[in-house]
N, C-alpha and C positions, 0 to 999 in steps of 0.2 A: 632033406628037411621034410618030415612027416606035414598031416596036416593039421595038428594043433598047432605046432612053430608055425607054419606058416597063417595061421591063424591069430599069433601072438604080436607075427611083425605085419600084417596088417591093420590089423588093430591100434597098434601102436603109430604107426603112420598114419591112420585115422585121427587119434589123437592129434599127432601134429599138425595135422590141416584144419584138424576145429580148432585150436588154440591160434593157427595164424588167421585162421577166417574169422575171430574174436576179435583178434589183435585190427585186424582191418576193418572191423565194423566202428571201434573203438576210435581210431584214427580219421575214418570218416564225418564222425558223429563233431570231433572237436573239428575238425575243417569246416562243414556244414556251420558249426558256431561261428568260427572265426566269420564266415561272408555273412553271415545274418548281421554281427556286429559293424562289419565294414558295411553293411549297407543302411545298420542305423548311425554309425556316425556321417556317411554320408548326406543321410537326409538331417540331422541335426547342424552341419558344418551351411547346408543349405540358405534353412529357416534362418539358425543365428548369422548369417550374412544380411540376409534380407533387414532385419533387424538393427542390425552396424551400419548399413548404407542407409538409412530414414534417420540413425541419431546424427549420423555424422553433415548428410544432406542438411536437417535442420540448424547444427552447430555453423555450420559454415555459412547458412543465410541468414543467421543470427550477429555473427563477425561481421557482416556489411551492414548491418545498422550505428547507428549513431550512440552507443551505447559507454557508460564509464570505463574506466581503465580494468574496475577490479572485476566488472560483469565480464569484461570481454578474456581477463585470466580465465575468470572462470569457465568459460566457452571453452577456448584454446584448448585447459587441459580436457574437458571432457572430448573436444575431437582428439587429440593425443592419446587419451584410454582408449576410447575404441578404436583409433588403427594400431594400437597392441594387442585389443582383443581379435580384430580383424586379423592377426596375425597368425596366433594362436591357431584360429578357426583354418586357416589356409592350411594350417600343418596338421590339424586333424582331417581334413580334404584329401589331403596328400596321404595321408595316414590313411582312409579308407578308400583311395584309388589303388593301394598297395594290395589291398586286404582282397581286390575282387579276383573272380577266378580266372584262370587264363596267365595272371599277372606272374611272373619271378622278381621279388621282392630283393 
């Protein structure tokens, strides 16, 4: 092999190491996204708990009052919604405990 050939397949194996070093920067870049996202749903899974335990806290020392049948439905189902939205938030929790690095999903 003269030294232009072998200047043709080095070159060309050049190429293929910039394309895989592309290809891995490109892979990095969305991984990088994914934990940015996992660490904003973790701190919004956070907040909206913090949020659900104050309506639900309230709902519940609202039931120990001496209140009509239809107020206290009405309490009832508001704590019922939020421990479905408490729910919800648990599995977005879990969803960005999945998402942190280190983790196998």
């Amino acid at each position: 092999m003269d030294a232009e050939e072998r200047a043709m397949v080095q070159s060309d194996e050049l190429q293929q190491i910039l394309a895989e070093l592309q290809q891995a920067r490109e892979r990095l870049a969305r991984a990088e996204g994914l934990i940015t996202l996992g660490h904003m749903a973790a701190q919004a899974a956070h907040k909206l708990n913090s949020y659900l335990a104050v309506i639900q806290g309230y709902a519940q020392l609202l039931l120990e009052e001496d209140l009509d049948d239809k107020t206290k439905a009405t309490i009832t189902k508001i704590d019922k919604e939020a421990q479905k939205a408490a729910e919800v938030v648990a599995q977005l929790a879990s969803l960005a405990k999945e998402m942190r690095p280190g983790k196998n999903a």
